[in-house]
C-alpha positions in Angstrom: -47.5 -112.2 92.8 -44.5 -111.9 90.7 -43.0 -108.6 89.5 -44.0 -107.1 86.0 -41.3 -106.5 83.7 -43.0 -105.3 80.7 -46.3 -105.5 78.9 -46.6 -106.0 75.4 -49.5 -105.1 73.8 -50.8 -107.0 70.3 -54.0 -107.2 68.3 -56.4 -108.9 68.9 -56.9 -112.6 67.8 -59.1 -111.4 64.5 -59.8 -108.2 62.9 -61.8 -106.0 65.3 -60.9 -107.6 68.0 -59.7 -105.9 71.1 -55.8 -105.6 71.6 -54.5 -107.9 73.9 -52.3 -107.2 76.9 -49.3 -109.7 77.6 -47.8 -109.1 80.9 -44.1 -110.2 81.2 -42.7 -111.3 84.8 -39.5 -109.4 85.1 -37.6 -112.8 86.1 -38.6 -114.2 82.5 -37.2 -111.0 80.4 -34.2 -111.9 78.8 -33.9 -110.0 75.0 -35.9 -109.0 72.1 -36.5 -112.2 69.8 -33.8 -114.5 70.1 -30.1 -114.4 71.2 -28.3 -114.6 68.5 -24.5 -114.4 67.2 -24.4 -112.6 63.8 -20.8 -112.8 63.0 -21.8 -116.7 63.0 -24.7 -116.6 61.5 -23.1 -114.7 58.7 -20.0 -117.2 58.7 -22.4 -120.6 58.5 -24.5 -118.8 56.0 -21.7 -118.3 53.6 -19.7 -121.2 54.1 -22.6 -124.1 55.2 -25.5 -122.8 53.4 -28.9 -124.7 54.7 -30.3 -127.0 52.2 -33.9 -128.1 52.6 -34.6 -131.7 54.2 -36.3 -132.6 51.3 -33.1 -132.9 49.5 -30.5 -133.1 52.6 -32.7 -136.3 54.4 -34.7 -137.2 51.0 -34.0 -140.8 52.0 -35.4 -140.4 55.5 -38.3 -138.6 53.7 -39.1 -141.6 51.4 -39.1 -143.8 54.2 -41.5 -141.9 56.1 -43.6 -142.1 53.2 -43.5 -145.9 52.7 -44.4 -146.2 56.0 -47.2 -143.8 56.0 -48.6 -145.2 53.1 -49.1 -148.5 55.3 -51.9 -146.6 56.9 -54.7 -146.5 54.8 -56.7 -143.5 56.2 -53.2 -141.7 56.1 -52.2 -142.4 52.2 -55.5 -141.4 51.2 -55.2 -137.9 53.2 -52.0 -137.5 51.7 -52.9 -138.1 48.1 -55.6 -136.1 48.2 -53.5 -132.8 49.7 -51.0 -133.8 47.1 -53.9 -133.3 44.4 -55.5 -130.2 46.0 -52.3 -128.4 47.0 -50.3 -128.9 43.9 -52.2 -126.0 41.6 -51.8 -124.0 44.8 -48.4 -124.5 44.8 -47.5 -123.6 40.9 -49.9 -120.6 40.8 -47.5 -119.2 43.8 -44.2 -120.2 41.6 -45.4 -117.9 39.1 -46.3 -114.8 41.6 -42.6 -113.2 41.2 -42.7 -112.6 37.4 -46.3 -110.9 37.5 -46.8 -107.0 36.9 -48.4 -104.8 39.5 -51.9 -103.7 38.0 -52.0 -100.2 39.4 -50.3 -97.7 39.9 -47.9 -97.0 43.2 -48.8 -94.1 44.8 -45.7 -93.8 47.0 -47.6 -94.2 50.3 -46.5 -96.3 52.8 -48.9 -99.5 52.5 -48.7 -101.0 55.6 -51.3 -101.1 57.5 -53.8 -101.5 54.2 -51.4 -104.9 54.2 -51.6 -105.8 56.9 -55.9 -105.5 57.5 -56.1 -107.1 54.4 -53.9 -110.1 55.6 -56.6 -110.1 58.5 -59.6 -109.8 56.1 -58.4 -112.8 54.8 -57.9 -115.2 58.3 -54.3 -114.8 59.0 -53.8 -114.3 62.7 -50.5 -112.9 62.9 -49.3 -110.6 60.6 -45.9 -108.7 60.6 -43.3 -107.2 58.4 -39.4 -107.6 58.2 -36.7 -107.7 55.8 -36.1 -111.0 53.6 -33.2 -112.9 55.3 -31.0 -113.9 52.8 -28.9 -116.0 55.3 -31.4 -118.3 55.9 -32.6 -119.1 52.7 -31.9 -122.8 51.3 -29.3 -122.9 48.6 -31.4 -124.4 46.1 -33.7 -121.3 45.9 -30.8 -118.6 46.3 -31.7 -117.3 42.9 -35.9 -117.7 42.9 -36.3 -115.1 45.7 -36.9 -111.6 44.4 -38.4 -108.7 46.3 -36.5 -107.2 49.7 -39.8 -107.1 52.5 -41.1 -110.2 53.9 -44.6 -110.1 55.3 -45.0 -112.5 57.4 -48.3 -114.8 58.2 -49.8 -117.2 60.8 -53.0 -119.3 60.0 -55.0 -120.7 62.7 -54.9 -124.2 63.1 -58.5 -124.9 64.3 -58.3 -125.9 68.0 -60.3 -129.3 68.7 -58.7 -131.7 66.2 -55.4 -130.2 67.2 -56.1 -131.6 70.6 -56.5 -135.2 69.6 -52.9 -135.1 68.5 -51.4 -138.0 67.0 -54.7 -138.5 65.2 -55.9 -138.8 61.6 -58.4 -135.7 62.3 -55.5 -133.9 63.5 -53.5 -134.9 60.2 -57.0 -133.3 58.0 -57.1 -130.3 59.6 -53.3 -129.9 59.7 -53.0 -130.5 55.2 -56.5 -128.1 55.2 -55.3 -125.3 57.4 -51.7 -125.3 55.0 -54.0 -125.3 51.7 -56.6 -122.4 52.9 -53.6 -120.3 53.7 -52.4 -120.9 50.7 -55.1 -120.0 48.7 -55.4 -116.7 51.0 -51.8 -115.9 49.8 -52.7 -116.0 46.2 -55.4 -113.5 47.3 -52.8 -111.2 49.0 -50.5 -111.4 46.0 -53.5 -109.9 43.9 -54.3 -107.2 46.7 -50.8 -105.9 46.5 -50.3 -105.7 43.0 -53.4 -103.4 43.1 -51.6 -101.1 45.2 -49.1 -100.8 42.0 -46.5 -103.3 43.6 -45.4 -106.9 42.9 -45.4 -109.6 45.4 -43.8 -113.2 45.5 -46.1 -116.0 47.3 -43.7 -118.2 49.5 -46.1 -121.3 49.6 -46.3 -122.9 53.0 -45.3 -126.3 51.2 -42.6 -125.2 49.4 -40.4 -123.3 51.4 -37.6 -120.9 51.0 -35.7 -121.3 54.1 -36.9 -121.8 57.8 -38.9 -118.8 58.3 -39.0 -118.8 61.9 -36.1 -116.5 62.1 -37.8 -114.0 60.2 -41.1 -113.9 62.5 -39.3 -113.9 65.6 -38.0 -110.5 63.4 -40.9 -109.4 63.1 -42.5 -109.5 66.6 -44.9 -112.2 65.9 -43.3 -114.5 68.8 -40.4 -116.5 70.1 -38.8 -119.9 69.2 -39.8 -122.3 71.7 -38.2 -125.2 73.5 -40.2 -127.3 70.7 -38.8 -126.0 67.8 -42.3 -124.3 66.6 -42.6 -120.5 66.6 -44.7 -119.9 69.5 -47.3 -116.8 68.8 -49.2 -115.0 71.4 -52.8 -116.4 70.4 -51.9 -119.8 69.5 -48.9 -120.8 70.6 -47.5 -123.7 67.7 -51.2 -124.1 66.8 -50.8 -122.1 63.6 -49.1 -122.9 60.4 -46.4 -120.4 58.6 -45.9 -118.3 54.9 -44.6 -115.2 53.7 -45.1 -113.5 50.9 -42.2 -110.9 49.6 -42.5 -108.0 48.4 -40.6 -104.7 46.7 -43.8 -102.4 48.5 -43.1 -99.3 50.5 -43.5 -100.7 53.9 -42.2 -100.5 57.4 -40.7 -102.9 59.5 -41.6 -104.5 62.5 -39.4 -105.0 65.6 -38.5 -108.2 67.7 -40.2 -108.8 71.0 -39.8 -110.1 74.3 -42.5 -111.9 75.4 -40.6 -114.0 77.9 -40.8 -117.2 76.4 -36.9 -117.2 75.8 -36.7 -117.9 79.8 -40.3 -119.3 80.4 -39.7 -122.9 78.4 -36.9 -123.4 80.5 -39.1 -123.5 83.4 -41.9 -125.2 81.6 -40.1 -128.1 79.7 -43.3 -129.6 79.2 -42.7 -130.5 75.3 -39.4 -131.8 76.5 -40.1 -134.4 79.2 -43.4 -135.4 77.1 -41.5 -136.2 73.7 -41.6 -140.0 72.9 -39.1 -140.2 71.0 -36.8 -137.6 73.3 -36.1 -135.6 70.4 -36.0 -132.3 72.4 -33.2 -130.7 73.9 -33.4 -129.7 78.2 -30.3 -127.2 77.5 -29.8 -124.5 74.9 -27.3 -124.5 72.8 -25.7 -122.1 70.5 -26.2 -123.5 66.9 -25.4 -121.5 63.8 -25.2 -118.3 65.7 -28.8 -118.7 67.2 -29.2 -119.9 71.2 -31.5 -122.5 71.1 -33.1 -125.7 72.5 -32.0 -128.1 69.7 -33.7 -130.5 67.8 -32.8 -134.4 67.8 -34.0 -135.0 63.9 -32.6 -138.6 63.8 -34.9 -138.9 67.0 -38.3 -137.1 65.8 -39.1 -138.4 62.5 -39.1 -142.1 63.1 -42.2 -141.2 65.9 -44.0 -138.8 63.3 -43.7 -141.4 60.6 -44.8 -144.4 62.6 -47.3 -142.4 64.7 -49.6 -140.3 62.5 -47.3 -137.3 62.4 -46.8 -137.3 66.2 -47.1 -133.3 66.8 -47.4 -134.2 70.5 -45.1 -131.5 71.4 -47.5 -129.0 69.8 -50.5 -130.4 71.9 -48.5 -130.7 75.1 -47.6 -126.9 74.6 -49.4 -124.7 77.7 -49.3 -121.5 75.2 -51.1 -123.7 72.4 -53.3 -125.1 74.6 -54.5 -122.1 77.1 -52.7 -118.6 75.4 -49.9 -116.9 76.1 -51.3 -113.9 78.4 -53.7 -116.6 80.5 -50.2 -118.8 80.8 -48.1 -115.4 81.6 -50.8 -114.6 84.1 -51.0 -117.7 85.8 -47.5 -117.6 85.9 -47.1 -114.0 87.3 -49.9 -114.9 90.0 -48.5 -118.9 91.0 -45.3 -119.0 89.9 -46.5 -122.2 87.9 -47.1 -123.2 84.9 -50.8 -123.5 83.8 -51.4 -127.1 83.2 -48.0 -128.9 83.4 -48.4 -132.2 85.4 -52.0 -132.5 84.7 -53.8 -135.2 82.0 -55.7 -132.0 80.4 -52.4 -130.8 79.1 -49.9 -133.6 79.1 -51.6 -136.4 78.3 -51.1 -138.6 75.0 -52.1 -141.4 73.3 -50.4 -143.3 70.4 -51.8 -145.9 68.2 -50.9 -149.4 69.3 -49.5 -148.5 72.3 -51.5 -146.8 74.5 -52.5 -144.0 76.2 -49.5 -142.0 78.2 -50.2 -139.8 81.1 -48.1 -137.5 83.1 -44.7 -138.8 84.1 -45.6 -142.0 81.5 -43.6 -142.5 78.6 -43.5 -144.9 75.8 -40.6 -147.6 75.3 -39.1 -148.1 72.2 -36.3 -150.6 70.8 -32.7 -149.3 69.8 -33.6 -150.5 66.2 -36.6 -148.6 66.0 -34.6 -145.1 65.6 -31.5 -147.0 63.8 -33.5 -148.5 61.0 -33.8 -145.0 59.4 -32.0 -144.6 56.7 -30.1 -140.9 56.6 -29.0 -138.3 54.0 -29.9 -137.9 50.4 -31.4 -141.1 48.2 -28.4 -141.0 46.5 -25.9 -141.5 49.9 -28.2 -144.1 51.1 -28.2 -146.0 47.5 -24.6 -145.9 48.1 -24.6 -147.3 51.6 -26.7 -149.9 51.0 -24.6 -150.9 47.8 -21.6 -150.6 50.4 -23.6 -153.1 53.0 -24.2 -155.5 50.3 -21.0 -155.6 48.9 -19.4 -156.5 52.0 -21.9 -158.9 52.9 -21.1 -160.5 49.6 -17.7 -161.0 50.6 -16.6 -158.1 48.1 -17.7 -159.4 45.3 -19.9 -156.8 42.7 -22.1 -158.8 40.8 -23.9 -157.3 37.7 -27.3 -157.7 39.6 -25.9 -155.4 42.5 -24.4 -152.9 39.8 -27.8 -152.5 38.4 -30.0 -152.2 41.4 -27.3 -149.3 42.0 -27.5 -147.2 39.2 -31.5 -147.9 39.7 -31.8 -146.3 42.9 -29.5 -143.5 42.1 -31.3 -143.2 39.1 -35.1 -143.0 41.3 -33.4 -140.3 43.7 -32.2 -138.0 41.0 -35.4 -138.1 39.1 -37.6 -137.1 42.4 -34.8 -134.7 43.2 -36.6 -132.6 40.9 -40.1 -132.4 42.8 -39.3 -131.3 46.6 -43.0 -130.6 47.0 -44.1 -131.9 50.8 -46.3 -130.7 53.7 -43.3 -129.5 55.2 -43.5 -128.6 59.9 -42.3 -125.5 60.4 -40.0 -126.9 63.4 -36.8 -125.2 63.6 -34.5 -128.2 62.3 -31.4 -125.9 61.4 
């Protein structure tokens, strides 16, 4: 039996439940959170503001779609959470310029916030300030209000399991529009209480949120890039809704996962497209396990979203206190190595068990094309050009200021069922 570090105690999965002890193994505490640098987190913010992928790898993102809509089953799922999400969407656009419709009285609101959030499904609920730093530069001036509340919908556990899978694609566009709709509800419920409140729809994003829940004690970045929260793991999908209420802050955890997914590494040796990083790194000021984009979405387009990194997840799959107990009791990791946990299969090529991996062609990650439609217009007018010896032919020209002219008209709409992975 391993040595307790700490326990850290959290509500229970839904409202009334009983809290829920998490026991830490003293070799797995590291710090609070996430180590982070914030002289350079400050220094990227000002001078290499994040842009969303929807703009930065809009080319990539068209792509995806193309091949997407080759799936049948998949375009249909897609239109239809394009239809049913869009309304959604705009009603939360318009959440920052409505009045409260009572009166404040002064009292610190948190906890009325925060039962209501559970009332309403959310999971995890917690309360930091609005990070500035991490918001993308497109929507600098849209956010309004100082306090971010912080939410985590449950993503239901069964068609999560048949990941890559076109139930698992269903439940994952459903979960993102009930939480959604929930938000609109909490935006209401605030401005009762006599303050305003500014719905940050899960599909269209302000920034990378993760940072802000690791803030606000709702779990730890994992080696997969997902937030990883103490009931679900990644099985949950992400919002927050600011606000100018009287409320007060949450504080970072440690629940050991910092240290524990070095040990695990299950997400990273199951990835098929090895898209996941063995080593942390120090990327914009945050110590991390990064992301190999240029390696993940060719798999989640060709492969029904892929996602396997979420199934292969023990803390997804089993909890975080039963996988901290195991741990503290084995000095294993519950599942790893087994086909209950690690194994996959993916359309047209098989299934993979432990140790088993996929193969995949050199071309199949370097057909992607990369940046924004109008840098890949540009490179493909470049790659034409010189296969046409030089010469610029009228046709050429026109097909040119065609596609440039396609990628500054969808520029405007960056709606997408955006994965809240940690790609910065």
């Amino acid at each position: 039996m391993l040595k307790i570090g700490h326990e850290v105690v959290r509500p229970g999965k839904h409202l009334g439940d009983d809290t829920v002890t998490i026991s830490v193994p003293e070799e797995l505490e590291t710090v609070p959170g996430i180590p982070l640098n914030y002289r350079e987190i400050d220094w990227y913010a000002r001078e290499y503001p994040l842009e969303t992928m929807n703009i930065n790898e809009r080319a990539s993102r068209d792509w995806a779609n193309s091949i997407r809509d080759t799936h049948v089953e998949m375009r249909e799922i897609r239109k239809e959470h394009d239809k049913l999400n869009r309304p959604l969407i705009m009603a939360a656009r318009l959440t920052g310029d409505q009045e409260p419709t009572a009166e404040a009285t002064g009292e610190d609101v948190t906890e009325a916030i925060k039962a209501k959030c559970r009332e309403l499904g959310y999971i995890e609920v917690g309360i930091t300030a609005y990070d500035h730093r991490y918001t993308y530069n497109s929507k600098k001036d849209w956010v309004k209000f100082p306090h971010a509340i912080c939410l985590a919908y449950e993503q239901d556990f069964e068609p999560t399991q048949t990941i890559p899978s076109v139930d698992a694609e269903i439940v994952h566009s459903s979960t993102y529009r009930t939480e959604g709709a929930a938000g609109l509800e909490m935006a209401k419920f605030i401005q009762s209480l006599g303050y305003r409140a500014q719905v940050h729809s899960p599909n269209d994003n302000t920034g990378p949120y993760i940072p802000m829940f690791v803030e606000a004690g709702l779990g730890s970045l994992g080696a997969c890039g997902y937030l990883l929260t103490p009931h679900v793991g990644s099985r949950c999908r992400l919002m927050i809704i600011t606000t100018d209420a009287n409320v007060t802050h949450d504080k970072p955890v440690d629940y050991g996962i910092h240290a524990f997914c070095q040990v695990c590494q299950v997400c990273v040796n199951r990835c098929p497209g090895r898209a996941l990083m063995r080593d942390k790194v120090w990327w914009r000021g945050i110590e991390k396990n990064k992301l190999y984009f240029k390696r993940c979405r060719p798999v989640m387009a060709r492969y029904l979203g892929c996602g396997i990194c979420m199934k292969v997840c023990p803390i997804q799959k089993y909890g975080m206190g039963t996988v901290m107990e195991h741990y503290a009791e084995t000095g294993q990791v519950l599942g790893k190595g087994t086909h209950d946990l690690e194994g996959y299969e993916l359309e047209g090529k098989g299934y993979f068990g432990p140790g088993e991996m996929p193969v995949f062609e050199r071309e199949f990650f370097n057909s992607m094309p990369h940046g924004d439609t109008e840098e890949w217009a540009f490179e493909s007018f470049k790659q034409k050009a010189i296969a046409a010896g030089g010469q610029i032919s009228d046709e050429l020209m026109s097909e040119f200021r065609e596609e440039v002219q396609r990628g500054l008209s969808q520029s405007r709409d960056n709606l997408e069922m955006m994965e809240e992975v940690d790609y910065i």
